[in-house]
C-alpha positions in Angstrom: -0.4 4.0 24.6 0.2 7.6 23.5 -3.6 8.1 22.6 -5.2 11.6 23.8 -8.4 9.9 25.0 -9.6 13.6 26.2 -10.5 13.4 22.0 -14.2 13.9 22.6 -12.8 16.6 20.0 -12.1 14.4 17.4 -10.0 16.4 15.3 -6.9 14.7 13.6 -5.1 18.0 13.7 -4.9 17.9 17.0 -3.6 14.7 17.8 0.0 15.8 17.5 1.8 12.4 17.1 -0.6 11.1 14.3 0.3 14.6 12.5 4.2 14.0 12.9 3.4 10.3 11.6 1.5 11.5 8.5 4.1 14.1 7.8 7.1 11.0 8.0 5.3 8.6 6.1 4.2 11.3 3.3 8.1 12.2 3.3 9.4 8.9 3.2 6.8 8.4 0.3 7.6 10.9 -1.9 11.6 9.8 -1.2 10.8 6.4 -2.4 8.7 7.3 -5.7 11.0 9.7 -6.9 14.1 7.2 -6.1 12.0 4.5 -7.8 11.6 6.6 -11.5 15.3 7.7 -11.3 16.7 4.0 -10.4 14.4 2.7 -13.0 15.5 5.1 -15.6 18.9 5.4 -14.8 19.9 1.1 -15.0 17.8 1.3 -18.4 20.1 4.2 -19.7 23.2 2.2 -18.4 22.0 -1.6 -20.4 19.3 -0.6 -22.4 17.9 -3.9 -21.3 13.8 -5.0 -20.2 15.9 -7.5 -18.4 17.9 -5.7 -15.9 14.8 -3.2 -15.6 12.8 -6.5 -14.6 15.4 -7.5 -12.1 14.7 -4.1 -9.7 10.8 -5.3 -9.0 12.7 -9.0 -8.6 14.8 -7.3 -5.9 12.0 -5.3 -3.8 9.7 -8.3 -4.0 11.8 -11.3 -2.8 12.4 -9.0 0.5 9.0 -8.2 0.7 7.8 -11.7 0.7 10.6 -13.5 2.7 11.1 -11.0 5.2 7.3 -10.0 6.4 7.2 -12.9 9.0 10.6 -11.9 10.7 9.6 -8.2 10.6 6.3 -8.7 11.9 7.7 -10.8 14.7 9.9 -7.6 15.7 7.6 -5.1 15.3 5.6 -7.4 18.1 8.9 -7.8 20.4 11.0 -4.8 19.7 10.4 -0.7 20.1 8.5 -0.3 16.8 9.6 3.5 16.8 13.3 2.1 16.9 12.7 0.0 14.6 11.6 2.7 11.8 14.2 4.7 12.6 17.0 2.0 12.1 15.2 0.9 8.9 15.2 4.6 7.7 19.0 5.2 8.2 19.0 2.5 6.5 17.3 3.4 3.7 19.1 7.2 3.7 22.4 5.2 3.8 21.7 3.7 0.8 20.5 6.4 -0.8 23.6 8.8 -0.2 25.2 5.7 -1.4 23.3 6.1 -4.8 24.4 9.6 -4.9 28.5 8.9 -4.7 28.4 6.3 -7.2 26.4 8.4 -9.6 28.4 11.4 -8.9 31.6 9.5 -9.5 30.5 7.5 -12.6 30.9 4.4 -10.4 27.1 3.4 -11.0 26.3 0.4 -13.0 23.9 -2.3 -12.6 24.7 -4.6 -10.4 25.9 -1.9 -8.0 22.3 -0.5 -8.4 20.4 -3.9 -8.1 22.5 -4.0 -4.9 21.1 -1.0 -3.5 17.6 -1.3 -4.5 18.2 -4.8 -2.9 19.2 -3.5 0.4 16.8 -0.6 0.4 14.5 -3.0 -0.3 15.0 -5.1 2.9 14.5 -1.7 5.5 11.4 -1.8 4.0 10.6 -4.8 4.6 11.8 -4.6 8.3 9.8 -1.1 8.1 6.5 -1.5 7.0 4.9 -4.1 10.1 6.3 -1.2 12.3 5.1 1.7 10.5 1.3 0.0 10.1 0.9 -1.2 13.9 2.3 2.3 15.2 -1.0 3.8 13.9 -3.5 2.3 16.2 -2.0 3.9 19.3 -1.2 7.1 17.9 -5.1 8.3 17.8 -8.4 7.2 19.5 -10.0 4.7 18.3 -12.8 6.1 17.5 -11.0 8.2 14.8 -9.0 5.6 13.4 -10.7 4.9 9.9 -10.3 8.8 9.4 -6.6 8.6 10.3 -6.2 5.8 7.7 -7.6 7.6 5.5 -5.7 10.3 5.6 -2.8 8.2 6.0 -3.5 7.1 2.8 -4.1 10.3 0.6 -0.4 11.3 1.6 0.5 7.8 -0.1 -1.9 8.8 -3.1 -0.5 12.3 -3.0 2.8 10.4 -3.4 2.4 8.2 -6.4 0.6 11.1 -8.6 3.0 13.9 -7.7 6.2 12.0 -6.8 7.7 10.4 -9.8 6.8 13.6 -12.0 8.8 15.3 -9.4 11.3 12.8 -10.3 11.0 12.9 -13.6 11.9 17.1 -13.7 14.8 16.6 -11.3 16.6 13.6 -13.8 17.0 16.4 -16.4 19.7 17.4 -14.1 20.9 14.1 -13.3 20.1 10.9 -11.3 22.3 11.9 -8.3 19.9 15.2 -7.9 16.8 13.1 -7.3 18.5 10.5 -5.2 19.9 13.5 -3.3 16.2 15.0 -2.9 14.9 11.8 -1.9 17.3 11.4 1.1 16.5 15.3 1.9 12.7 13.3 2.3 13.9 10.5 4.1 16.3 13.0 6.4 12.8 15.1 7.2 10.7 11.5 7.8 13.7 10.4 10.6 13.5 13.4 11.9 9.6 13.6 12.3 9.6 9.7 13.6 12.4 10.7 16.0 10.0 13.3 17.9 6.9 11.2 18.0 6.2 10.1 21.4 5.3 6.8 21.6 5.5 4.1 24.2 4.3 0.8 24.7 4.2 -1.8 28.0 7.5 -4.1 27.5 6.8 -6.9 25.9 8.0 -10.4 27.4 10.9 -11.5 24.6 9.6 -14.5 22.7 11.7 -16.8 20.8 11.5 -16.6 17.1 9.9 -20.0 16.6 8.0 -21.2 13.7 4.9 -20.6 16.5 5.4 -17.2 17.0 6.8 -16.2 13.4 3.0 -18.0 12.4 1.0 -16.9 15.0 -0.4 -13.7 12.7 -1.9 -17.0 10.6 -2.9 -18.4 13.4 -4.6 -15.5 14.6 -6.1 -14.5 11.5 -7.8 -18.1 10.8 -9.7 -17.6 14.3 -11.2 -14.1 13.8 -13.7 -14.9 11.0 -14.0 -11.0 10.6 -10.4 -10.6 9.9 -10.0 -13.7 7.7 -12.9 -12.1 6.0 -11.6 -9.0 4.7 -8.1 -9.7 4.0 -9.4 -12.9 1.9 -11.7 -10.7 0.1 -9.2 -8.2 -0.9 -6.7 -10.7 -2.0 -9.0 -12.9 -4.4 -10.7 -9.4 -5.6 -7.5 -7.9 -6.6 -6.1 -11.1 -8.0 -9.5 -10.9 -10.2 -9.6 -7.6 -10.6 -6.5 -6.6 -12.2 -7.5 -4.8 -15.4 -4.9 -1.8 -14.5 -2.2 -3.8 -16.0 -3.6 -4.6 -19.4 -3.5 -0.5 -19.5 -0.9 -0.2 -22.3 -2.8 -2.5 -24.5 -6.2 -0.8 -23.7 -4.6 3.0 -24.5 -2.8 2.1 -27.9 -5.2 -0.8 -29.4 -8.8 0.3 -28.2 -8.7 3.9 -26.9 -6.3 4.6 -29.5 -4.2 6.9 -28.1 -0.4 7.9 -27.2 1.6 7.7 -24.1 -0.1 10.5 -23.0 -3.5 8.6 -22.8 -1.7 5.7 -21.0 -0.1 8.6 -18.3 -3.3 9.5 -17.5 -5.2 6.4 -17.4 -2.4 5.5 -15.1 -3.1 8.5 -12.9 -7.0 8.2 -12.7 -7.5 5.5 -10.1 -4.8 7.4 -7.7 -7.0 10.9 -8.3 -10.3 8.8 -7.2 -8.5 7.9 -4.6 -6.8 10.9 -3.5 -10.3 12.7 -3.3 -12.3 9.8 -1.6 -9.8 9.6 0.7 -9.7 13.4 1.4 -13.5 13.1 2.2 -13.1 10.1 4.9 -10.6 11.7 6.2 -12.9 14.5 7.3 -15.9 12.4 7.7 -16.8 9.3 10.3 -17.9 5.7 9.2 -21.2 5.3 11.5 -22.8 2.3 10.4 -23.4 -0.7 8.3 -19.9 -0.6 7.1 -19.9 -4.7 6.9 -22.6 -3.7 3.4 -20.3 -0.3 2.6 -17.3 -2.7 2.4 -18.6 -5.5 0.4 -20.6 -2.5 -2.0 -17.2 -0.7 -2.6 -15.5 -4.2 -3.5 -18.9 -4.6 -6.2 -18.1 -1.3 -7.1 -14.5 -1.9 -8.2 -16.0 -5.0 -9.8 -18.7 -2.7 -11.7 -16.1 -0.1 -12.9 -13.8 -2.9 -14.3 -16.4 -4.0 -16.4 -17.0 -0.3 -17.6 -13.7 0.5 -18.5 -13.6 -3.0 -20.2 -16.4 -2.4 -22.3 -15.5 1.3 -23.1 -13.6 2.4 -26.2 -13.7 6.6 -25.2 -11.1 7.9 -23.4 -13.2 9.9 -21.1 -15.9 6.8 -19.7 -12.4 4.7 -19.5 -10.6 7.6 -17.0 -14.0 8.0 -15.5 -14.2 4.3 -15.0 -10.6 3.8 -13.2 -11.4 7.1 -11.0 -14.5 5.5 -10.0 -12.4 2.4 -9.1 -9.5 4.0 -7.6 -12.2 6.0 -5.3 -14.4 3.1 -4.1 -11.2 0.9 -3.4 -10.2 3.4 -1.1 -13.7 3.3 1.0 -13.0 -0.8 0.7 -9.2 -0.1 2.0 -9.9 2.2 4.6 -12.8 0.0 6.4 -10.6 -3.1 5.8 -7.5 -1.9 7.4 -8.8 -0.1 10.3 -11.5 -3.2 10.8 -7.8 -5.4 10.9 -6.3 -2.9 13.3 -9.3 -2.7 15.8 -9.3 -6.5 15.8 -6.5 -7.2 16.9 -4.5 -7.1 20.0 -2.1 -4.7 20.0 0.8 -7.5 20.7 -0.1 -8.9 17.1 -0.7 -6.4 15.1 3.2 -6.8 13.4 2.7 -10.6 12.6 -1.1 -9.4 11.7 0.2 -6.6 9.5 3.1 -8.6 7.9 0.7 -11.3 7.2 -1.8 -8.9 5.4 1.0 -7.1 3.6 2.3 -10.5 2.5 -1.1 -11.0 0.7 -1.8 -7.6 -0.5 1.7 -7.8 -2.3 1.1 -11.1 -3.8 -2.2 -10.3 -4.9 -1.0 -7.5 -6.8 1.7 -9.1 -8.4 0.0 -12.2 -9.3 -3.1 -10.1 -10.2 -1.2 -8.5 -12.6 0.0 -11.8 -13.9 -3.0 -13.3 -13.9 -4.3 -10.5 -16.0 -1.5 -10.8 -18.3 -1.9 -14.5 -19.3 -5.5 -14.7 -19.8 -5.4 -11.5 -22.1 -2.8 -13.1 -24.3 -4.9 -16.4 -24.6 -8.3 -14.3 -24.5 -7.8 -10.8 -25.4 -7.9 -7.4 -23.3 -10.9 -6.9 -23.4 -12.3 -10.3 -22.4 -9.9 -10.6 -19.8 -11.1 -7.6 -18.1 -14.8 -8.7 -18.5 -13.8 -11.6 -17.2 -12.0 -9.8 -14.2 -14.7 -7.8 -13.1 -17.5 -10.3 -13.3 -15.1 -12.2 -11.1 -14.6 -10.1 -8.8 -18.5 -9.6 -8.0 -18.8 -13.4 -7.8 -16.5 -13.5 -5.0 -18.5 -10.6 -3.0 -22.1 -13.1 -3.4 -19.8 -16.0 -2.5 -17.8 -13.4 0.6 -21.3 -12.0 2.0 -22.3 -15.9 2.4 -19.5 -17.1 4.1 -18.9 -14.7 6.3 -22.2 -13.6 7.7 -21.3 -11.6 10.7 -18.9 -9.7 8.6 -21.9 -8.6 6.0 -24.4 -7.5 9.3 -21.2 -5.8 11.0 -22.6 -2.3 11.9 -19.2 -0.8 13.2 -15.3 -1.0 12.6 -14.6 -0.6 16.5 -14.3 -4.2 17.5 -17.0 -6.1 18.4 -16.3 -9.2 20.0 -19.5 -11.2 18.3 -17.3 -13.3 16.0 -19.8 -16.3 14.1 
């Protein structure tokens, strides 16, 4: 493990590989948002159709989905460093490929669903990789704060990157999709001079055992089961940020405007939680913080339901976006410090499987009942949801409600 356990000094600054990680992943991050807003703009320019525009989320999610197990599995058996830095040269490959068909007018959509397609697959391949990488890369003990952090590049990302974006399409697609490989080129770079080694794993066979054995896993550590259940039915509950358009035009009562910044509020909450856990150590009881922050989202959903000003409803979805980053940061480092670092990919791609799912279906869910119910009842209905599941969530898992601390303790009820 490339951990500095001399880190009685427990700053993240100085643990040089996590810094080099955070700088790659904040790169790679703003690549991908801006490429996202230029790909998305650009195949709506070329058809004009809510069709084709659907079919790029079609093409990032079916990879997302059908290739976690398979990528988990390598991340587990494979040079995880290796494999980020295939799946990036990947990604810049296709990228550079965006910028030759744009620049020679060869760009239309299926070329471009193509692309997103295969860009879409690195990812995939990427992300178990990326995720169980973390864990070795600082001590323990400063793991939630590296999350954290970890995290407000990825916030940092989503408010700043496709307005970035956005500026650079005034002169042309191929100019952001040549900026965004300038961020992937710095992230491959960075990855490249992280030094980070693991024991050799034995090779395993890629049988339906050991492709499942992240399920497996997570069914027998109640603690683990507990939190990434509880963040998949509270964010398929909780999905009020997708009924946004109709809350901005038809109750707020304002312009696109409103909408960009109710869109922007939960990532700011976010962004500045996360800055203060970056800096600041989880010490106890963070079983009750965790289920409080998940009641919390559930409260501020039912706030920005009920509100018809624009300033209570961006106060609301702050609030939210803020105390889902306390629940995120004690649920992923809780997953990472429970689990064996020879299955954390499968544990990873299994967690990533539901956090995508819920998000999507979430945002489904919230869709259907506000067309049979309303917005505003949906989103009632949403939050009051989501705080049934945290009674139900503190019952069933006991030991996860009393746990005091996210380094693992082996107590499992």
């Amino acid at each position: 493990m490339n951990v500095e356990t001399t880190a009685a000094d427990s700053s993240l600054l100085r643990q040089r590989a996590f810094v080099a990680f955070w700088l790659a992943r904040t790169c790679s991050s703003f690549g991908f948002q801006m490429f996202s807003v230029a790909v998305s703009w650009q195949i709506y320019s070329l058809t004009n159709s809510a069709l084709a525009l659907g079919m790029i989320g079609l093409m990032q999610f079916l990879p997302s989905v059908l290739l976690a197990l398979p990528a988990g599995h390598l991340a587990d058996q494979f040079d995880r460093r290796r494999i980020v830095i295939c799946a990036q040269l990947i990604e810049w490959g296709a990228l550079l490929a965006l910028v030759l068909l744009t620049l020679f007018s060869w760009a239309d959509k299926t070329a471009l669903w193509g692309l997103v397609f295969v860009l879409a697959v690195a990812k995939a391949l990427e992300g178990p990789a990326m995720t169980s990488m973390l864990p070795s890369l600082v001590p323990p003990a400063i793991l939630a704060r590296a999350t954290a952090a970890n995290a407000v590049g990825g916030q940092a990302a989503v408010i700043v990157g496709p307005t970035l974006g956005g500026f650079l399409y005034v002169a042309g697609p191929d100019v952001v999709y040549s900026v965004s490989a300038v961020f992937y080129l710095l992230s491959l770079v960075l990855i490249g001079r992280i030094r980070y080694t693991r024991p050799q794993q034995p090779r395993l066979p890629a049988s339906l055992s050991t492709l499942f054995a992240g399920i497996h896993f997570i069914r027998a550590r109640k603690d683990v089961l507990g939190v990434i259940s509880l963040d998949l039915f509270a964010v398929l509950l909780g999905g009020a940020t997708a009924l946004l358009p109709i809350f901005a035009k038809d109750i707020l009562h304002t312009g696109p405007w409103g909408l960009g910044m109710l869109r922007g509020a939960p990532s700011i909450g976010a962004l500045l939680v996360g800055l203060w856990l970056s800096r600041n150590k989880l010490e106890k009881n963070v079983g009750m913080i965790m289920f409080g922050s998940v009641a919390g989202f559930g409260v501020a959903t039912l706030i920005f339901a009920l509100s018809s000003q624009l300033w209570l409803s961006l106060l609301a979805l702050a609030a939210l976006g803020g105390v889902d980053m306390v629940s995120m940061v004690i649920r992923g480092s809780l997953v990472q410090l429970d689990t064996p670092d020879d299955m954390r990919g499968r544990v990873n791609a299994v967690n990533a499987i539901f956090i995508n799912t819920s998000n999507q279906l979430g945002e489904f869910e919230s869709g259907v009942l506000a067309a049979f119910m309303g917005a505003v009842p949906a989103a009632v209905l949403g939050g009051v949801g989501t705080l049934v599941v945290v009674g139900v969530w503190m019952v069933l898992f006991p030991h996860l409600r009393r746990r005091q601390k996210l380094e693992n303790e082996a107590a499992q009820e």
